[in-house]
FIZALO-887104 format. One record per residue (C-alpha): x, y, z; residue number from 1; chain. Coordinates in nm, 4 decimals. Last residue first. Layout:
<sites>
{east->X	north->Y	up->Z	pos->NUM	unit->A}
...
</sites>
This chain:
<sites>
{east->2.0355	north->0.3565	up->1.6384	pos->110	unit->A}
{east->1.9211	north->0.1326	up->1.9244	pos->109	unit->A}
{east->1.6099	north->0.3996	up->1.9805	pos->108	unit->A}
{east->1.5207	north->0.3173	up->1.6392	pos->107	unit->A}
{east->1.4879	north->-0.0891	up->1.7251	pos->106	unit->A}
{east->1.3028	north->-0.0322	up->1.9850	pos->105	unit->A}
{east->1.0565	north->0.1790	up->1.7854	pos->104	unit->A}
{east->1.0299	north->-0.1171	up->1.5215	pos->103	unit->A}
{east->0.9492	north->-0.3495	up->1.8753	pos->102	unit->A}
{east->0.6342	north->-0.0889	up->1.9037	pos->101	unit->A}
{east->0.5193	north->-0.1760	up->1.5728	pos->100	unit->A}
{east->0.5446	north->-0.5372	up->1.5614	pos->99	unit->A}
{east->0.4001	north->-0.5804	up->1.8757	pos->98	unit->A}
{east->0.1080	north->-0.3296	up->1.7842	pos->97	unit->A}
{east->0.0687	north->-0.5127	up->1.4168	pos->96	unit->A}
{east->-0.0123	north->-0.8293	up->1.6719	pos->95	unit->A}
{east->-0.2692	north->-0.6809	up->1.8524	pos->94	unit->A}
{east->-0.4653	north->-0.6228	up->1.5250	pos->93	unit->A}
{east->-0.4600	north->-0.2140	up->1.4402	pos->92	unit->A}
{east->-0.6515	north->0.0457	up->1.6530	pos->91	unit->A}
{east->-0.3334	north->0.1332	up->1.8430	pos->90	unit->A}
{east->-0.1531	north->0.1716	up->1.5180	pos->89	unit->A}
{east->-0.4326	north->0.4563	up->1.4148	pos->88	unit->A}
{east->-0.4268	north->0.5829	up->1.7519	pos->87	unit->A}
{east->0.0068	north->0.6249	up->1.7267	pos->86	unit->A}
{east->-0.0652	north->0.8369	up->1.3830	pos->85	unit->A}
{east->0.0753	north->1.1601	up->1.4721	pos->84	unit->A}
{east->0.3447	north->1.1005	up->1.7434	pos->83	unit->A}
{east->0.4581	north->0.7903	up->1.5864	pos->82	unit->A}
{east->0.5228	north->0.9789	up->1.3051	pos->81	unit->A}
{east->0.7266	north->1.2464	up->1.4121	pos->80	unit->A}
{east->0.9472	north->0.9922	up->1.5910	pos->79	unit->A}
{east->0.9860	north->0.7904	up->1.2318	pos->78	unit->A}
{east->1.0751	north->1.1053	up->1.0584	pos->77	unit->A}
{east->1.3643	north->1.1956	up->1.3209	pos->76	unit->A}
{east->1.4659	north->0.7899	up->1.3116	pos->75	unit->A}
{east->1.4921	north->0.8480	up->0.9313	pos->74	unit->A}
{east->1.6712	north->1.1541	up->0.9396	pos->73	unit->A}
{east->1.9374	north->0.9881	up->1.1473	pos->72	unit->A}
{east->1.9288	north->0.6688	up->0.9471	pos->71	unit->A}
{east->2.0364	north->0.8872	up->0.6272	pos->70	unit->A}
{east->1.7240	north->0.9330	up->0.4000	pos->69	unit->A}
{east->1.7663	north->0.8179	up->0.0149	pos->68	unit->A}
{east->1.8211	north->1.0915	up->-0.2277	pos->67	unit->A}
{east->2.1981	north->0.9962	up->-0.2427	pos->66	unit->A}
{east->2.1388	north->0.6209	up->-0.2894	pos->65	unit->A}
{east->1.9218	north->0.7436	up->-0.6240	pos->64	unit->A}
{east->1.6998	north->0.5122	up->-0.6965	pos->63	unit->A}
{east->1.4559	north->0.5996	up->-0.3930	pos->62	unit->A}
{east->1.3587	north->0.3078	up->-0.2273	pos->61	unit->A}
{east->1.4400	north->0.4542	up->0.1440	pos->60	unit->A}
{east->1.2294	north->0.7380	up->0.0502	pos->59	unit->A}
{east->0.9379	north->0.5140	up->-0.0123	pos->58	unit->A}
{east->0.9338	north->0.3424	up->0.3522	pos->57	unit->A}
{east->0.9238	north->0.6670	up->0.4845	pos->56	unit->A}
{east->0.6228	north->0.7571	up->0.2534	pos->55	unit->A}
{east->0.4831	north->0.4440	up->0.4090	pos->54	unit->A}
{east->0.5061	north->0.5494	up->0.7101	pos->53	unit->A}
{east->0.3476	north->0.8930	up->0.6732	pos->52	unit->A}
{east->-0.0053	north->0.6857	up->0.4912	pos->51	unit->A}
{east->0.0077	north->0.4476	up->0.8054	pos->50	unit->A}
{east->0.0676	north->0.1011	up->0.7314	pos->49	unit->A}
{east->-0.2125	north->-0.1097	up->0.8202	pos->48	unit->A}
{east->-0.2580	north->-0.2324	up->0.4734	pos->47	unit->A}
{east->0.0749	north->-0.2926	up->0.3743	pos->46	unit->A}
{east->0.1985	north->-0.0467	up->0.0973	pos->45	unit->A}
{east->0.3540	north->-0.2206	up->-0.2217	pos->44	unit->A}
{east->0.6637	north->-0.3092	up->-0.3132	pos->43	unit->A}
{east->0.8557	north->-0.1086	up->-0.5646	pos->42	unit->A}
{east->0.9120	north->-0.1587	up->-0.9582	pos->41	unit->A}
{east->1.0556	north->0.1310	up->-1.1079	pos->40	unit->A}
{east->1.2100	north->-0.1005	up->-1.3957	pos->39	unit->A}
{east->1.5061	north->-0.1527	up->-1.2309	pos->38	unit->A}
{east->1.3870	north->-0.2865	up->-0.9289	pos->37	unit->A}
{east->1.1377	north->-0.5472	up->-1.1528	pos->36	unit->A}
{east->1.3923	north->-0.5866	up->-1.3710	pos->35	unit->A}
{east->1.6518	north->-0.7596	up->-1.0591	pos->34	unit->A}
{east->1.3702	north->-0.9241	up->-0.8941	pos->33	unit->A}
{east->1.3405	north->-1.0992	up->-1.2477	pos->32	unit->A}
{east->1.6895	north->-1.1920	up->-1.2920	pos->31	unit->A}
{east->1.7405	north->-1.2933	up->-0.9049	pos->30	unit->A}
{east->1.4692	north->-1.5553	up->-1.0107	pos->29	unit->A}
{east->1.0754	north->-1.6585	up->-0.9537	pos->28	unit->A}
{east->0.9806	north->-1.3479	up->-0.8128	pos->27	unit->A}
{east->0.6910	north->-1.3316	up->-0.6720	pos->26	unit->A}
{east->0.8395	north->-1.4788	up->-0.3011	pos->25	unit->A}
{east->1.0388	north->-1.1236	up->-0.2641	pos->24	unit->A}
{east->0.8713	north->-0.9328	up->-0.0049	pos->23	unit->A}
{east->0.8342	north->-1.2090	up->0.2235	pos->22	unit->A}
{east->0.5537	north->-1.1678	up->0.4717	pos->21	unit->A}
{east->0.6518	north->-1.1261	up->0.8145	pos->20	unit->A}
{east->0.3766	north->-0.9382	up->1.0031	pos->19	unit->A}
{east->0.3108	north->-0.7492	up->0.6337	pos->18	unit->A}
{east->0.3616	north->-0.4017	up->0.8332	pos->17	unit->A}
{east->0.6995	north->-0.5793	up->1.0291	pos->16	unit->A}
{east->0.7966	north->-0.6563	up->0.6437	pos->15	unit->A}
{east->0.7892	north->-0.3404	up->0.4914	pos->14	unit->A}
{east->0.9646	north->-0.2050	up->0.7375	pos->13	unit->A}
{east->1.2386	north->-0.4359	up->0.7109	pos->12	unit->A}
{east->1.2413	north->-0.3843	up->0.2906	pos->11	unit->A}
{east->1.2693	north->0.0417	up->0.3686	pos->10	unit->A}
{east->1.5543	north->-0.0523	up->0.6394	pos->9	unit->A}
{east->1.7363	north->-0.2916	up->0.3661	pos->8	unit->A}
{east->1.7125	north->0.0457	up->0.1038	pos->7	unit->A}
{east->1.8585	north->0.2276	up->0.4335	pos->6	unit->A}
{east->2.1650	north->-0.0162	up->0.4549	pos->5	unit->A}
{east->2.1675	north->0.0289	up->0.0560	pos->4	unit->A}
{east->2.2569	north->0.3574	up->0.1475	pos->3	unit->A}
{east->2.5400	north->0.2519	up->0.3699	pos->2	unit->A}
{east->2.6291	north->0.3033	up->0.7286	pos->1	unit->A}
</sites>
């Protein structure tokens, strides 16, 4: 796997915690997108995204590729949050469960 594998993870989680909102429909052009990234820019936290997920979701936005989580520490990180803040998802719109609980299916694949 790639780093920019684990940026693509950081842009899927972003999505399940939006329920499918595109992350990119601000931006008019590639050019823009592009600025935006380079600038700093980063998307920002859903609102039923736990505080620990998010910072996940950070790390795999980090500009350096080597800074970035490998997949193994990810799914490690992920665990340990699902332990903490599993009430918290519980508690969100029956939907955000699916979403969530099919994002833990998807960790045990890899």
């Amino acid at each position: 796997m790639f780093q920019s594998d684990v940026w693509s993870y950081g842009i899927l989680l972003w999505e399940l915690f939006t329920l499918g909102d595109d992350p990119f429909k601000e931006f008019e052009t590639a050019d823009k997108l592009t600025s935006f990234y380079e600038s700093g820019g980063r998307l920002p936290k859903p609102a039923f995204m736990p505080d620990d997920m998010s910072s996940i979701m950070s790390q795999c936005w980090l500009e350096d590729p080597t800074d970035r989580p490998t997949f193994s520490m990810l799914k490690k990180m992920t665990e340990s949050v699902l332990r903490v803040t599993n009430p918290q998802v519980m508690n969100a719109p029956n939907t955000m469960k699916f979403f969530w609980f099919k994002s833990t299916e998807v960790h045990h694949i890899v």
